[in-house]
FIGU-92911 format. One record per residue (C-alpha): residue number from 1; z, y, x. Coordinates in pm, 1 decimal. Example, Ala and Ser with C-alpha at 12.3 -4.5 7.8 and 13.67 -1.06 7.14 Angstrom:
<rs>
<r i="1" z="780.0" y="-450.0" x="1230.0"/>
<r i="2" z="714.0" y="-106.0" x="1367.0"/>
</rs>
This chain:
<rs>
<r i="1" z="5836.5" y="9580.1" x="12398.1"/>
<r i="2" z="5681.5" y="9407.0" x="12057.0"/>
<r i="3" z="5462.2" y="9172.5" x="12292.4"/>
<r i="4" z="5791.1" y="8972.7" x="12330.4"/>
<r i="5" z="5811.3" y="8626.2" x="12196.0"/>
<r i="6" z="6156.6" y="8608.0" x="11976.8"/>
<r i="7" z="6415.1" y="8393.1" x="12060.7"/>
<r i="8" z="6317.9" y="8099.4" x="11809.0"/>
<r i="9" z="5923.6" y="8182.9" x="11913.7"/>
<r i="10" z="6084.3" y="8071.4" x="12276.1"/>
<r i="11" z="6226.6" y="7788.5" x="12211.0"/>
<r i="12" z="5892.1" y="7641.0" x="12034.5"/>
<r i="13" z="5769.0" y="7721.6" x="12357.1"/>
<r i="14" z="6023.7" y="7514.9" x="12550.0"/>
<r i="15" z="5982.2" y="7226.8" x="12334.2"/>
<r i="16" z="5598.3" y="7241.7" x="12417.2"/>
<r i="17" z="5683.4" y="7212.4" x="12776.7"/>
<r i="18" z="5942.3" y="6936.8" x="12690.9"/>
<r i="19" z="5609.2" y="6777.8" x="12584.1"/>
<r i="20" z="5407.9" y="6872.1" x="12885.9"/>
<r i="21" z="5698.6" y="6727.8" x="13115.5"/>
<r i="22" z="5651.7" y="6363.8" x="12988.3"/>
<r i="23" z="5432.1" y="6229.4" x="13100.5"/>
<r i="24" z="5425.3" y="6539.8" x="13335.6"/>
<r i="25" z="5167.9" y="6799.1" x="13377.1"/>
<r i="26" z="5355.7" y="7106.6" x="13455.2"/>
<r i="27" z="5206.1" y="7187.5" x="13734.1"/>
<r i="28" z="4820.6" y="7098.6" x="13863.4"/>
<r i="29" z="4981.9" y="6828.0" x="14027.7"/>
<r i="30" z="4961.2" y="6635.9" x="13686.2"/>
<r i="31" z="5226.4" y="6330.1" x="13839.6"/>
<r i="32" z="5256.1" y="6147.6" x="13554.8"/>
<r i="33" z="5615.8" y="6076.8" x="13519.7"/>
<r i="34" z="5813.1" y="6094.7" x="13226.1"/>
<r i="35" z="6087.0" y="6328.5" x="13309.3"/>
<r i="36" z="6264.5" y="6300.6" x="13006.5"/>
<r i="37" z="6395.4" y="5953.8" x="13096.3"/>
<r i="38" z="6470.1" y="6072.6" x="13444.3"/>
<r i="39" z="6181.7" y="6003.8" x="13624.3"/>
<r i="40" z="6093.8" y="6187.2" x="13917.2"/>
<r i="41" z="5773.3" y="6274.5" x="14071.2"/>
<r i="42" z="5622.0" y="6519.3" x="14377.1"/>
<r i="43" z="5913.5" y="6794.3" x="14281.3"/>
<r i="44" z="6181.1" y="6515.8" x="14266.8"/>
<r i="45" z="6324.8" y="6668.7" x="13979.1"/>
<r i="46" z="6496.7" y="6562.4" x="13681.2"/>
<r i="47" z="6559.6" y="6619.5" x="13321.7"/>
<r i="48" z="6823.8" y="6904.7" x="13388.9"/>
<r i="49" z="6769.1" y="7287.7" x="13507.8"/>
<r i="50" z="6875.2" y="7260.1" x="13920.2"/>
<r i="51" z="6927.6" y="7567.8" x="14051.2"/>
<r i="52" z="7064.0" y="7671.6" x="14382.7"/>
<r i="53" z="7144.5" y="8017.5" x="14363.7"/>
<r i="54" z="7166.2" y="8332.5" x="14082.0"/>
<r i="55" z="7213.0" y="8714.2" x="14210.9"/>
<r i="56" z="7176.2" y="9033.6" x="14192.4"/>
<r i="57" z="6869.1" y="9100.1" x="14452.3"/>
<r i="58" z="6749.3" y="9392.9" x="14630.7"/>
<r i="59" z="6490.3" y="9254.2" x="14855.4"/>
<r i="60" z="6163.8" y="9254.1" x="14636.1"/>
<r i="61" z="5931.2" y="9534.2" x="14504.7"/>
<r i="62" z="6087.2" y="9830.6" x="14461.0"/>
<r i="63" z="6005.7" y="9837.8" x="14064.3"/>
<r i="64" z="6224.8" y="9499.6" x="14046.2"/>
<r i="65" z="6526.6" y="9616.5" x="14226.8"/>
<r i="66" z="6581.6" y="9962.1" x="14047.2"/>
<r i="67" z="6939.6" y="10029.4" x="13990.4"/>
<r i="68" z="7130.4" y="9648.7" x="14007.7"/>
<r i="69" z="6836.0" y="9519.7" x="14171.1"/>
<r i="70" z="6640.0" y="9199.0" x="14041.0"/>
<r i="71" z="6877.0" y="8964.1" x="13853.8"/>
<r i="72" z="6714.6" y="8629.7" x="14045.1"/>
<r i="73" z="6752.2" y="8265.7" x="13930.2"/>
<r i="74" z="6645.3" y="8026.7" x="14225.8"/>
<r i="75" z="6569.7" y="7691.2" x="14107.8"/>
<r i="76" z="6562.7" y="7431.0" x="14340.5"/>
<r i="77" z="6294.7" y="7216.5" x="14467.5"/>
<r i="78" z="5909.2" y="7306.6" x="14455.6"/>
<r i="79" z="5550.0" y="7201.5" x="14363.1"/>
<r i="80" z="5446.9" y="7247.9" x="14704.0"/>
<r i="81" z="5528.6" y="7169.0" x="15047.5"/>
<r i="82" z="5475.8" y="7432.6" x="15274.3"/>
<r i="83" z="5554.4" y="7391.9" x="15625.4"/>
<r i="84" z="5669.1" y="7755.1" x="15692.3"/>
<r i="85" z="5870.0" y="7808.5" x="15398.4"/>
<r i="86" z="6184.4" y="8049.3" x="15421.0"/>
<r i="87" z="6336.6" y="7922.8" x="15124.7"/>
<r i="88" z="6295.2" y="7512.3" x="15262.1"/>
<r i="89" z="6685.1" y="7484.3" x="15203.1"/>
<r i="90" z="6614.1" y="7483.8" x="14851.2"/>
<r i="91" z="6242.8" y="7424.3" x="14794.4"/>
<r i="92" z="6187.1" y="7073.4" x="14993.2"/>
<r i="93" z="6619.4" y="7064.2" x="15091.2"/>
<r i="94" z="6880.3" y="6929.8" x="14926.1"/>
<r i="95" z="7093.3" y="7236.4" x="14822.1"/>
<r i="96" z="7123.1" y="7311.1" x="14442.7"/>
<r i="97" z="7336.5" y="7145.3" x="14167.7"/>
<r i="98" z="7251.1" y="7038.7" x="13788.7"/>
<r i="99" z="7379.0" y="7303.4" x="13516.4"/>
<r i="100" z="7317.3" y="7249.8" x="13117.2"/>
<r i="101" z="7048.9" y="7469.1" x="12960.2"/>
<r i="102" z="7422.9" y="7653.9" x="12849.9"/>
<r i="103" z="7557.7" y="7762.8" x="13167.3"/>
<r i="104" z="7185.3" y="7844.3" x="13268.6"/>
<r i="105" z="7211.0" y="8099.2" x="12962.6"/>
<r i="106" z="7535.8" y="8233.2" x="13066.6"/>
<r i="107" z="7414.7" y="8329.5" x="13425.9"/>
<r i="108" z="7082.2" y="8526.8" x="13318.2"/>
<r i="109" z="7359.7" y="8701.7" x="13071.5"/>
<r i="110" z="7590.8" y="8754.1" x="13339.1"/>
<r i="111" z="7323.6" y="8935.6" x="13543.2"/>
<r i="112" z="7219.7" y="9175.1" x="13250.0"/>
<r i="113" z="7615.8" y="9244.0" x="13248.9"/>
<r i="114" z="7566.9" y="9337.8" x="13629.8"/>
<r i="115" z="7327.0" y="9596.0" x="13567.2"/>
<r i="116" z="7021.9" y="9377.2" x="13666.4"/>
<r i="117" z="6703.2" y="9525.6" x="13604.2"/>
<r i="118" z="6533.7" y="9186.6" x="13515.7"/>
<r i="119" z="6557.2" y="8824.2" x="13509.8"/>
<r i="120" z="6348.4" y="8684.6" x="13786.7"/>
<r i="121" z="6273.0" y="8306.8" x="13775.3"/>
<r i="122" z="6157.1" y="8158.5" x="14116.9"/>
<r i="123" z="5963.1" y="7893.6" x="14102.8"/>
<r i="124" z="6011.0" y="7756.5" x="13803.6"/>
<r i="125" z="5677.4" y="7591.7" x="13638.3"/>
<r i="126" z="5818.6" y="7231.6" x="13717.1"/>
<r i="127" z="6102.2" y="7313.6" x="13549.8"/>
<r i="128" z="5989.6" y="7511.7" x="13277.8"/>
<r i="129" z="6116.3" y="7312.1" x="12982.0"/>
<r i="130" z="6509.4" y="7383.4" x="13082.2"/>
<r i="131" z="6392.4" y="7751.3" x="13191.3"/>
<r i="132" z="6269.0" y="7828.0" x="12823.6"/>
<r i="133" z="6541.3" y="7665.0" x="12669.1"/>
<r i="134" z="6803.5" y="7839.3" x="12807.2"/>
<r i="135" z="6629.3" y="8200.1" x="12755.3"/>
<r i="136" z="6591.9" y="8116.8" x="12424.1"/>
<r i="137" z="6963.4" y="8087.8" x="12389.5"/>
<r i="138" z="7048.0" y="8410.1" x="12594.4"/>
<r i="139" z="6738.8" y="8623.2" x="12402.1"/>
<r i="140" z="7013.7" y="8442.8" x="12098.1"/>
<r i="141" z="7285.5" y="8636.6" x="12280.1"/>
<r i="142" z="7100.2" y="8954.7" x="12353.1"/>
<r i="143" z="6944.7" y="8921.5" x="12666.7"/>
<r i="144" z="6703.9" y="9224.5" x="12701.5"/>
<r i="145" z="6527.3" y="9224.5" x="12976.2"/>
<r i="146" z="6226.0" y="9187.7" x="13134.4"/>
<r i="147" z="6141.8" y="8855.2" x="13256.7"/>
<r i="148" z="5970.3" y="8846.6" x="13628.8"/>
<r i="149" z="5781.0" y="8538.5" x="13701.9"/>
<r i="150" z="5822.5" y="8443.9" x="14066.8"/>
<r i="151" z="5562.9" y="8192.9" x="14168.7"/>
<r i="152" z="5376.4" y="8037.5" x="14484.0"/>
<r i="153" z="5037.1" y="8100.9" x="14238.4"/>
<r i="154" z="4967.5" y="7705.0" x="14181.3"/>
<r i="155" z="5042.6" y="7700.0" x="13859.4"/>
<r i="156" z="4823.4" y="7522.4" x="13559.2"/>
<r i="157" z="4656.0" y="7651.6" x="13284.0"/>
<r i="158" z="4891.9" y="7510.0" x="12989.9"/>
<r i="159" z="5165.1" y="7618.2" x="13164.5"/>
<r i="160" z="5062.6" y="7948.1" x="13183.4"/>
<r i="161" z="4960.9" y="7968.7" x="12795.4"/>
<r i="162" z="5320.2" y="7830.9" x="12715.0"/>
<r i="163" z="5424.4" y="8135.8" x="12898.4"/>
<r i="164" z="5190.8" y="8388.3" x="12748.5"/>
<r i="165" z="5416.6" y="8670.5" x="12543.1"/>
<r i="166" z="5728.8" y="8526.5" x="12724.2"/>
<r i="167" z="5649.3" y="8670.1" x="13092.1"/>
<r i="168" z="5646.9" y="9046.5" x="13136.5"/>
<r i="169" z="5596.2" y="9073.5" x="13501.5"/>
<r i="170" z="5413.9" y="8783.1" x="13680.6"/>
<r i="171" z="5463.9" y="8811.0" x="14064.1"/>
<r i="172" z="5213.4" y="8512.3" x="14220.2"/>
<r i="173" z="5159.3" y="8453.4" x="14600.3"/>
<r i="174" z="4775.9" y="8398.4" x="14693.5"/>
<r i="175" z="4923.4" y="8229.0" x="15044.4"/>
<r i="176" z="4561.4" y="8119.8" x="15135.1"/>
<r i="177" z="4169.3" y="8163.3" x="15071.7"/>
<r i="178" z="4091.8" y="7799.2" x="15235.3"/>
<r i="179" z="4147.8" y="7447.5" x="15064.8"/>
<r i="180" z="4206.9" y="7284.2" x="15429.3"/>
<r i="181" z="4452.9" y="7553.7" x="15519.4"/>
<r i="182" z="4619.0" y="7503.8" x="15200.5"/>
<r i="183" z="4599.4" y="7091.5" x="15279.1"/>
<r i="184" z="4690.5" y="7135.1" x="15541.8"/>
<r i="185" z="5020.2" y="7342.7" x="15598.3"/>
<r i="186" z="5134.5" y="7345.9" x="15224.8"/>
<r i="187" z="4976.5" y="6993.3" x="15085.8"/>
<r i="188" z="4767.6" y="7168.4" x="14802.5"/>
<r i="189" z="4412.8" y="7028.1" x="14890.5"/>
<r i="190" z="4299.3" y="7276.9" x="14551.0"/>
<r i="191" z="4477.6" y="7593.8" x="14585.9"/>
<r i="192" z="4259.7" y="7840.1" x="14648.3"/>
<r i="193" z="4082.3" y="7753.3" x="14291.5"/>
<r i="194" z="4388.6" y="7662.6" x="14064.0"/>
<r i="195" z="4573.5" y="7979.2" x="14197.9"/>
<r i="196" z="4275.7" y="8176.4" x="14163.3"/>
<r i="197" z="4258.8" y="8086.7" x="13810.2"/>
<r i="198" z="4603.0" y="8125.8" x="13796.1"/>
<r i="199" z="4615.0" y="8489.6" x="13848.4"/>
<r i="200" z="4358.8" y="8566.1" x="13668.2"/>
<r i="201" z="4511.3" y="8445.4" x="13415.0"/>
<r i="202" z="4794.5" y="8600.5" x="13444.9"/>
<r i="203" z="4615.8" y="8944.2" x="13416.8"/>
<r i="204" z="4455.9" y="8870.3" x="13113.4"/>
<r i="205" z="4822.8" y="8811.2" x="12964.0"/>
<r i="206" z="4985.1" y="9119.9" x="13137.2"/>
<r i="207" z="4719.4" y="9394.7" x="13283.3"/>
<r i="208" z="4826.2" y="9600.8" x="13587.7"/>
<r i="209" z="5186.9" y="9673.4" x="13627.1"/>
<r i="210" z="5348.6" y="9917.8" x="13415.0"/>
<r i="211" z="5692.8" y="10098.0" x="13488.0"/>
<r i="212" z="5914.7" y="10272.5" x="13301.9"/>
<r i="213" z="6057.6" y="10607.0" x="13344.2"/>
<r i="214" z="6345.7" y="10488.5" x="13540.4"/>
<r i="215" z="6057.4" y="10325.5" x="13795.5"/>
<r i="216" z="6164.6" y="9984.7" x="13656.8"/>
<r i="217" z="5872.8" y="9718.8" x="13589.4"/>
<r i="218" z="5834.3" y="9619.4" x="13254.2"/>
<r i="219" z="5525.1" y="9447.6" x="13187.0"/>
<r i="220" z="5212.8" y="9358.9" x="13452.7"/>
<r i="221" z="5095.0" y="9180.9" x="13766.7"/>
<r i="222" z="5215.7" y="9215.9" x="14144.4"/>
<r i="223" z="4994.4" y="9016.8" x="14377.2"/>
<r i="224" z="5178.4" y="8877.7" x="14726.2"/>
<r i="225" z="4990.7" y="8859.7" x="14988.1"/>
<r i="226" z="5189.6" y="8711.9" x="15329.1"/>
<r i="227" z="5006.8" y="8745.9" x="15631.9"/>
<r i="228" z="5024.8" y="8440.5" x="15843.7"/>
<r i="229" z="4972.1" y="8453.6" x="16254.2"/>
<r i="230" z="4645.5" y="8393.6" x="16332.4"/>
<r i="231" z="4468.5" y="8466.3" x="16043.6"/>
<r i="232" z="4539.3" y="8145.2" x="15876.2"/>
<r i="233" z="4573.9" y="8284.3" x="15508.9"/>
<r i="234" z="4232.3" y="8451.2" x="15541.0"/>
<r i="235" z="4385.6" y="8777.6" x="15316.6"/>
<r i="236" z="3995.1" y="8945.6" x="15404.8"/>
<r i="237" z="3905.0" y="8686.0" x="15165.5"/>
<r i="238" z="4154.3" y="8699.6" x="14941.8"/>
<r i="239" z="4083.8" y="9081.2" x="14910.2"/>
<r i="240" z="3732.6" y="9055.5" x="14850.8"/>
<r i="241" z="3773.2" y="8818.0" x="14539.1"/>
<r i="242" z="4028.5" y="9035.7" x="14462.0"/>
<r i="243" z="3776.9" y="9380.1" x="14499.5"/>
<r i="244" z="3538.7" y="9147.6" x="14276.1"/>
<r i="245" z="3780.8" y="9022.3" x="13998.6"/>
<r i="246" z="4031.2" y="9277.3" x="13907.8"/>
<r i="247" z="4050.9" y="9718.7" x="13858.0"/>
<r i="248" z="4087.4" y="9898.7" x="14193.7"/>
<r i="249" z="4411.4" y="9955.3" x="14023.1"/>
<r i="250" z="4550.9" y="9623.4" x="14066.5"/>
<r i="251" z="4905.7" y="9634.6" x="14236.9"/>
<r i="252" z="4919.8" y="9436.6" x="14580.1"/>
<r i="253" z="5260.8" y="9348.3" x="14769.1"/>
<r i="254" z="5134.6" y="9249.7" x="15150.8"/>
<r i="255" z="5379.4" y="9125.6" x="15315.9"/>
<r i="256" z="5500.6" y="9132.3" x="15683.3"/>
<r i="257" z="5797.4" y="8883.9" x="15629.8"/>
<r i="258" z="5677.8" y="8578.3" x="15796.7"/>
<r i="259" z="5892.0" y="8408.0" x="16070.1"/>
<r i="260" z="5836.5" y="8025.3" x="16233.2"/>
<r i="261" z="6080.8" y="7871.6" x="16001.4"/>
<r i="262" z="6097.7" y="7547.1" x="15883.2"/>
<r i="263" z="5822.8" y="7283.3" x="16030.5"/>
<r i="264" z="5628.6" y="7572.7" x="16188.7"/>
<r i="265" z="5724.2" y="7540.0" x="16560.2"/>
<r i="266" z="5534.3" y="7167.3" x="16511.3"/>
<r i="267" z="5224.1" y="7380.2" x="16455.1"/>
<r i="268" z="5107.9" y="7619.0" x="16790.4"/>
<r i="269" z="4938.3" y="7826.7" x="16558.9"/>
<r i="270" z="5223.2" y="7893.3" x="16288.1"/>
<r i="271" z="5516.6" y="7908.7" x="16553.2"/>
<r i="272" z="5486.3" y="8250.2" x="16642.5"/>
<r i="273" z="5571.0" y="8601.7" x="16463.9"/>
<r i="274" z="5299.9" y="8840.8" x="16345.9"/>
<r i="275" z="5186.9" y="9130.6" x="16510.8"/>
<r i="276" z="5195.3" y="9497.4" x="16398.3"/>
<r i="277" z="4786.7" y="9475.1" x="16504.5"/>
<r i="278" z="4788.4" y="9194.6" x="16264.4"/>
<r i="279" z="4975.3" y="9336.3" x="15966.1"/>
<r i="280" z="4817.8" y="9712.8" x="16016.1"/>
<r i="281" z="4415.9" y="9568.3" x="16075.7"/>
<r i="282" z="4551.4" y="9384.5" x="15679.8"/>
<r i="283" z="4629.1" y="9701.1" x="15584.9"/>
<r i="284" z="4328.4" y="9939.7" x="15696.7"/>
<r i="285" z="4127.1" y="9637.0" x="15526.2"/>
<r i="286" z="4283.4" y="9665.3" x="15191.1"/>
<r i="287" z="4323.7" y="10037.5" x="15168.5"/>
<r i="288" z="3917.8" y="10082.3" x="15266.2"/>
<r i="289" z="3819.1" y="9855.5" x="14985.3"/>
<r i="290" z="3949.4" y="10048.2" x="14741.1"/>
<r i="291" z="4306.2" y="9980.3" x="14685.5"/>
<r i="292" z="4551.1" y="10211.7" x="14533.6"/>
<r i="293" z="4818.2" y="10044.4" x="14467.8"/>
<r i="294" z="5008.5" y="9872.2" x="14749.4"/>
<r i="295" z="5370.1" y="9781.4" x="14854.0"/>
<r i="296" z="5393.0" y="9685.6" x="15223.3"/>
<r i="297" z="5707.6" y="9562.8" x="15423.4"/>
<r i="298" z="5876.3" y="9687.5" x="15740.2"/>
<r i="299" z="5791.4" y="9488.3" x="16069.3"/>
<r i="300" z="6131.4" y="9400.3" x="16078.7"/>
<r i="301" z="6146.8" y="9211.7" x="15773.7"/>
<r i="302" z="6066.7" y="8850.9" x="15929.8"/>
<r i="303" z="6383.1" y="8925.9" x="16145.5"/>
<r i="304" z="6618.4" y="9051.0" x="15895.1"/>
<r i="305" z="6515.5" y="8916.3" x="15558.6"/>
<r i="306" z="6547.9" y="8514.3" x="15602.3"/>
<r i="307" z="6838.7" y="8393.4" x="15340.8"/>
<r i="308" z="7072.9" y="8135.2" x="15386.3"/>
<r i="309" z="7113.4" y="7918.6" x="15062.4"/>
<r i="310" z="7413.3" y="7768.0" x="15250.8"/>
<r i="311" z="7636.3" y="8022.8" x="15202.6"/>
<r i="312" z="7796.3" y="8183.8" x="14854.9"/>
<r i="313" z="7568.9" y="8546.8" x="14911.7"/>
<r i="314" z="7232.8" y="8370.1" x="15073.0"/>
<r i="315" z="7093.3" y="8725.3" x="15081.0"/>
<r i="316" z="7402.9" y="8871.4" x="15271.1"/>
<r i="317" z="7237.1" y="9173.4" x="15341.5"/>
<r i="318" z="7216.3" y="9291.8" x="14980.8"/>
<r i="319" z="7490.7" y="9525.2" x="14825.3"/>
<r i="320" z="7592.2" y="9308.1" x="14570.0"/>
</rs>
């Protein structure tokens, strides 16, 4: 894989986003604070990786979770604020706990031991400085493999060129195609432009997703798309500016998973399931323009799938 950054290449990279964290614009955000000095702005976090959970993972794309499934680092706390979210425990919550840039390295080692078939990062732009650090110390230690980059698509252009030769597989959301939905249920007033942009660029760094023989993804982009009730993350849209800016080729992961978690039930139109109408009418639409390339979830997903960042195995019905 010689479009890999080396481990010194990485940690120029980190200190780049050391740079970009104070005063911080690591995500489109752009707060301000200086980080370093243990400021804290929208994401409330510090100078320190938080994460609240590391494990094996057999819940994503099937190319992720061949053999010991995806080797996933959940950091805590998020750049947005969405009202639905299934991971809230850890994204706008509490749970999580400080570990050096060491121990971080030790974990993403400790999953390659496991048999993991990559090292997935979720959400991690706003704390991106820590993130490259410690890879750089486990690529030291002979971490090989292929780093997934989990992401709710609002992500900012020099973040995403710190990450360019560093990130094989970029897996973005594209949770809406309207600003006031966006405003409105996840606080991002921009989104549909930045993570437009945002997966576009990630294309241009990565292509379409490429497996090895073993079915394991090594290098491209998966695009998430989670239908909402009520057609609140306009995915139509989404899949036309899709059609228009990227191959027919492009891989898509629609998703089924949703369930009234969180803040929903204060919104009529969120607290409620989706339908199989719903999820299948998403489906017909994406297959007749032209599609070839699609994942798509079971209907029970948004009944079985929620985890619980409470307990020691949040994803207790993995194998792990």
């Amino acid at each position: 894989m010689n479009w890999r950054l080396s481990a010194r290449e990485i940690a120029l990279r980190a200190e780049e986003a050391k740079k970009l964290s104070s005063p911080c614009g690591l995500c489109p955000r752009c707060c301000g604070v200086h980080r370093l000095s243990g400021e804290q702005g929208y994401c409330d976090c510090g100078p320190m990786p938080r994460i609240a959970a590391v494990t094996a993972h057999f819940g994503e794309e099937p190319p992720l979770t061949v053999d010991g499934g995806a080797g996933t680092v959940f950091f805590s706390r998020c750049n947005m604020s969405c009202v639905f979210c299934q991971n809230h425990q850890i994204s706008q919550g509490s749970l999580g706990r400080d570990v050096t840039e060491g121990t971080l390295a030790q974990e993403m080692l400790r999953l390659q031991s496991l048999g993991c078939a990559n090292i997935e990062a979720v959400s991690a732009s706003h704390q991106l400085p820590w993130f490259l650090e410690a890879l750089a110390s486990a690529r030291e230690s002979g971490l090989d493999l292929p780093i997934v980059y989990n992401t709710n698509g609002y992500e900012a252009p020099q973040t995403l060129e710190i990450l360019e030769g560093i990130v094989d597989v970029y897996l973005p959301d594209l949770k809406y195609a309207s600003d006031e939905c966006a405003s409105c249920y996840s606080d991002t007033p921009d989104y549909v432009r930045v993570a437009r942009q945002a997966v576009s660029m990630m294309h241009s760094q990565v292509g379409n997703l490429v497996v090895d023989l073993s079915g394991r993804a090594v290098r491209g982009l998966i695009i998430r798309l989670l239908v909402l009730p009520n057609g609140i993350a306009g995915i139509q849209d989404s899949l036309l500016w899709i059609k228009d800016h990227f191959p027919a080729t492009v891989t898509l992961s629609i998703m089924s998973q949703y369930a009234p978690l969180h803040h929903a039930s204060k919104h009529p139109e969120l607290n409620t399931t989706i339908t199989e109408h719903e999820y299948e009418a998403i489906l017909e639409e994406a297959w007749d323009l032209g599609f070839e390339n699609i994942y798509i979830q079971d209907m029970t997903s948004s009944r079985c799938g929620i985890p619980d960042f409470s307990s020691d195995r949040p994803f207790s019905w993995d194998d792990t």
